[in-house]
C-alpha distance (Angstrom), angle and dihedral (degrees) to the residues before:
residue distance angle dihedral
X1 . . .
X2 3.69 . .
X3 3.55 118.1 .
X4 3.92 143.3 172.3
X5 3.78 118.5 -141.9
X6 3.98 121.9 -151.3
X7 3.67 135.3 164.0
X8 3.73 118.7 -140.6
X9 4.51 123.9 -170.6
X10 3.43 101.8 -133.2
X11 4.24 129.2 159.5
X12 4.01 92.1 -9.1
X13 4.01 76.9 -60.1
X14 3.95 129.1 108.0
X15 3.42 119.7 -134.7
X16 3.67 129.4 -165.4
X17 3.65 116.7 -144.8
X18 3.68 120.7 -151.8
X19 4.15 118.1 -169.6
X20 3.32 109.7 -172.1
X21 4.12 141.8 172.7
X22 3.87 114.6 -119.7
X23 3.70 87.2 -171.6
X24 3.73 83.8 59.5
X25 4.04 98.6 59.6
X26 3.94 128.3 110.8
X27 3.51 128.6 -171.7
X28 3.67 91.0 -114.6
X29 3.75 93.7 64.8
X30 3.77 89.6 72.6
X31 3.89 84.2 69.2
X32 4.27 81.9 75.4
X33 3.53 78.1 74.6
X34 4.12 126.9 74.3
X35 3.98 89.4 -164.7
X36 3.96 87.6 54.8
X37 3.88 99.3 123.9
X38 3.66 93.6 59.9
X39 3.84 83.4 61.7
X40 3.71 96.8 56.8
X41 4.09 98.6 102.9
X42 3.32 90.8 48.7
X43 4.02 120.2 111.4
X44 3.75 115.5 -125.9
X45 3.72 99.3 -104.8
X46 4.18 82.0 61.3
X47 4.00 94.6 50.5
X48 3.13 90.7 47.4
X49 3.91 99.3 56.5
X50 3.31 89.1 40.0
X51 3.55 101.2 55.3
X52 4.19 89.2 46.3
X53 3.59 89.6 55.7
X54 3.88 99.0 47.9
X55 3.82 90.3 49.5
X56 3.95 89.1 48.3
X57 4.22 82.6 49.3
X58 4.07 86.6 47.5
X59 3.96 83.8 52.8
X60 3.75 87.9 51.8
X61 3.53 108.7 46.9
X62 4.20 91.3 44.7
X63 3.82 81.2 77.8
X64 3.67 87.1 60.0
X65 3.93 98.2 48.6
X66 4.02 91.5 -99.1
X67 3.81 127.7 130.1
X68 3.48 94.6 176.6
X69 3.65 129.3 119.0
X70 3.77 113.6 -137.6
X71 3.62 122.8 -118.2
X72 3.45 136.1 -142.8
X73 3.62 118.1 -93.9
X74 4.40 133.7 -160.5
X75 3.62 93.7 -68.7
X76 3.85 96.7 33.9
X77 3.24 89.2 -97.8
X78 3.89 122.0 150.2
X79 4.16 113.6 -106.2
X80 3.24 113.7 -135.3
X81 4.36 130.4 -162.7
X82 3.85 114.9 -91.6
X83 3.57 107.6 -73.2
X84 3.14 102.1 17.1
X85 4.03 138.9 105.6
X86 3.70 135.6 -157.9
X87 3.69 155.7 174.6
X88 3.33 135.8 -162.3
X89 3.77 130.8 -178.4
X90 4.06 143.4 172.2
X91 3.38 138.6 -143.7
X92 4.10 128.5 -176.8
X93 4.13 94.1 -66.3
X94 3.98 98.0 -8.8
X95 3.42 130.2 78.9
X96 3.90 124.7 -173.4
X97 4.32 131.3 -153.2
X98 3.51 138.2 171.3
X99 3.48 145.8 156.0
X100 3.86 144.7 -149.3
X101 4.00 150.1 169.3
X102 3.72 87.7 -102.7
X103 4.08 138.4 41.9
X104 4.16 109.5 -71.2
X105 3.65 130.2 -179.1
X106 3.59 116.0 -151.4
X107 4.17 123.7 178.4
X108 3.87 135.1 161.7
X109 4.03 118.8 -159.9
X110 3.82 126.2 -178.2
X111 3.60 109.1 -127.1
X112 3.65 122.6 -86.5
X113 3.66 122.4 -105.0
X114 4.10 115.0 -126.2
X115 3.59 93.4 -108.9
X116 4.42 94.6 44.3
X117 3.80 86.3 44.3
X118 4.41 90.4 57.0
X119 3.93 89.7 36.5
X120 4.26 95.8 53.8
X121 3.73 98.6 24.5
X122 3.93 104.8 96.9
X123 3.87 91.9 42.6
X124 3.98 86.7 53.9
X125 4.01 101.3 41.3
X126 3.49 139.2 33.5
X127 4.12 125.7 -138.3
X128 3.18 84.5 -89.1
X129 3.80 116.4 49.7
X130 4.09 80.0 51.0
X131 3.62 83.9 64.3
X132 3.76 92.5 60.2
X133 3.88 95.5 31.1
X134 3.88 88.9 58.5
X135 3.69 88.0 49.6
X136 3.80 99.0 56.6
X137 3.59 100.3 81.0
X138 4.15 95.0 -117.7
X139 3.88 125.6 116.8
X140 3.48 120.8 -85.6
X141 4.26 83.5 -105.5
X142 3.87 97.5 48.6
X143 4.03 96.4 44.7
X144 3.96 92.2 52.5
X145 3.73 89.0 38.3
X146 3.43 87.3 43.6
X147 4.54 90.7 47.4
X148 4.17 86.8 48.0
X149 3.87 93.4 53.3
X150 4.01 92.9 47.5
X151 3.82 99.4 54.8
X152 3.49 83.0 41.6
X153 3.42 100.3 62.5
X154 3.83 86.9 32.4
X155 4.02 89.7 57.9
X156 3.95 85.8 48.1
X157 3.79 93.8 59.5
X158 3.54 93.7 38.7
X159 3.81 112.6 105.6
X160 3.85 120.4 -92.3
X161 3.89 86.6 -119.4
X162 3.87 87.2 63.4
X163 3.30 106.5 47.3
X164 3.57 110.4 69.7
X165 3.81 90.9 83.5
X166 3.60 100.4 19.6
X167 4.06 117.1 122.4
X168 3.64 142.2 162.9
X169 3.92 91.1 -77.0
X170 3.57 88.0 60.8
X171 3.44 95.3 67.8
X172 3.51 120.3 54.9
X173 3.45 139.6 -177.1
X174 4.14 109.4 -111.4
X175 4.14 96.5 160.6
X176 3.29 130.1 20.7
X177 4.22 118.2 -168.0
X178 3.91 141.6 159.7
X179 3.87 106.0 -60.8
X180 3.98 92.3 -12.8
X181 3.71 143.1 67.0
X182 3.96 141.2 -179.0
X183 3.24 124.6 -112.3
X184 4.19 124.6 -162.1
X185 4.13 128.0 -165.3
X186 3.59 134.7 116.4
X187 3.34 92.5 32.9
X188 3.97 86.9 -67.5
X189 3.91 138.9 111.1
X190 3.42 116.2 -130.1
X191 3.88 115.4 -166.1
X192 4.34 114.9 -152.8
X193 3.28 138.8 -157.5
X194 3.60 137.2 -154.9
X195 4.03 150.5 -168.8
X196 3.25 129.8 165.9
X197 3.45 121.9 -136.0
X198 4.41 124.6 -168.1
X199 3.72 94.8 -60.1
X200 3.77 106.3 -22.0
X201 4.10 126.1 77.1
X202 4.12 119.3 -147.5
X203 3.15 124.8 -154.0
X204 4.12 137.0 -176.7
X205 3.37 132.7 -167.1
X206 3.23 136.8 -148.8
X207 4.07 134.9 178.2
C-alpha cells in the first residue's frame, strides 16, 4: 500500500501523519503486521485503516527506542510498551499516531455535512454545550464536528475501567477557549486541543 509519512508538532505532542491509498492495498501487506490473523474477517476498507494507523504508531514509538508494532488488545485497543501511551486514529485516506509518558487521546473527524450535523447533534451535546458551541465563532458543521472529536479523544484517554459505560453525556463541555477546551467526567478534567486541517478537525486529549 503506498503511503506518505510526515511528522506534525501539535499540543506539546508529535504526531505522525500517515496518507495513504486504499486503492493501493493487497492482502499481502497485512503480512507487515505479526497480529495479521486477527485481521482476517475484516473487509478491505478495515485492513487498510488499520494497517495506516499501525505504521503511523511504528513512526511514533521509533522516537521512543521501539520497533515494535502494537497489537491489539481485549477491547481492540492498541498495546502499547511499558510506560508508554498512545493513540492512533483514521480518517478517509489519513491515519494519525502518537505516543507519550502519560495517557493521550488523539482523533481526526471529517467535517460534518449540514444535514449529519442537525441529525446527530442532540445525542452529542446538551442545551448547554450549544450555548458555548454557538459562541465560538465556527460553523454550525465545524463546532459539532469539532464537540464529536473532543469527547472522542477524551473517551480514548479515559481509563479502560471507565469506559464501559462512558458516553457523550459524560463528557461535557465546562470551558471553551481559542484552539482548546475543557472537558469534565469521572470526576476528572480533561483539557483538548484542536486544529483544523482542509476538511478534517484533530483533536488530542490529555488528562
Amino acid at each position: 500500500m503506498r503511503t506518505t509519512h510526515t511528522p506534525l508538532t501539535f499540543a506539546d505532542h508529535t504526531l505522525h501523519v500517515v496518507e495513504f491509498d486504499p486503492d493501493s492495498f493487497h492482502e499481502h501487506d497485512m503480512l507487515w503486521l505479526p497480529h495479521h490473523t486477527q485481521l482476517l474477517s475484516s473487509g478491505r476498507k478495515r485492513k487498510a485503516e488499520h494497517l495506516a494507523g499501525r505504521i503511523a504508531a511504528v513512526h511514533a514509538l521509533r522516537e521512543f527506542g521501539h520497533k515494535a508494532v502494537p497489537g491489539i488488545g481485549a477491547q481492540r485497543q492498541p498495546l502499547w510498551p511499558q510506560n508508554l501511551f498512545g493513540s492512533i486514529s483514521h480518517c478517509a485516506t489519513i491515519a494519525l499516531a502518537t505516543v507519550s509518558t502519560h495517557p493521550v487521546g488523539l482523533d481526526i473527524e471529517t467535517i460534518f455535512t449540514l444535514q449529519t450535523a442537525n441529525e446527530l447533534l442532540s445525542s452529542i451535546v446538551t442545551n448547554t454545550e450549544k450555548e458555548w458551541l454557538a459562541n465560538s465563532g465556527l460553523t454550525v458543521e465545524q463546532a459539532l464536528t469539532l464537540a464529536f472529536s473532543a469527547k472522542e479523544s477524551a473517551f480514548k484517554v479515559t481509563q479502560a475501567s471507565q469506559q464501559a459505560n462512558a458516553g457523550f453525556s459524560q463528557y461535557q463541555i465546562v470551558e471553551l477557549q481559542h484552539n482548546q477546551m475543557i472537558l469534565r467526567a469521572h470526576s476528572q478534567m480533561y483539557r483538548v486541543q484542536w486544529r483544523f486541517s482542509g476538511n478534517d478537525v484533530i483533536t488530542l486529549a490529555t488528562v
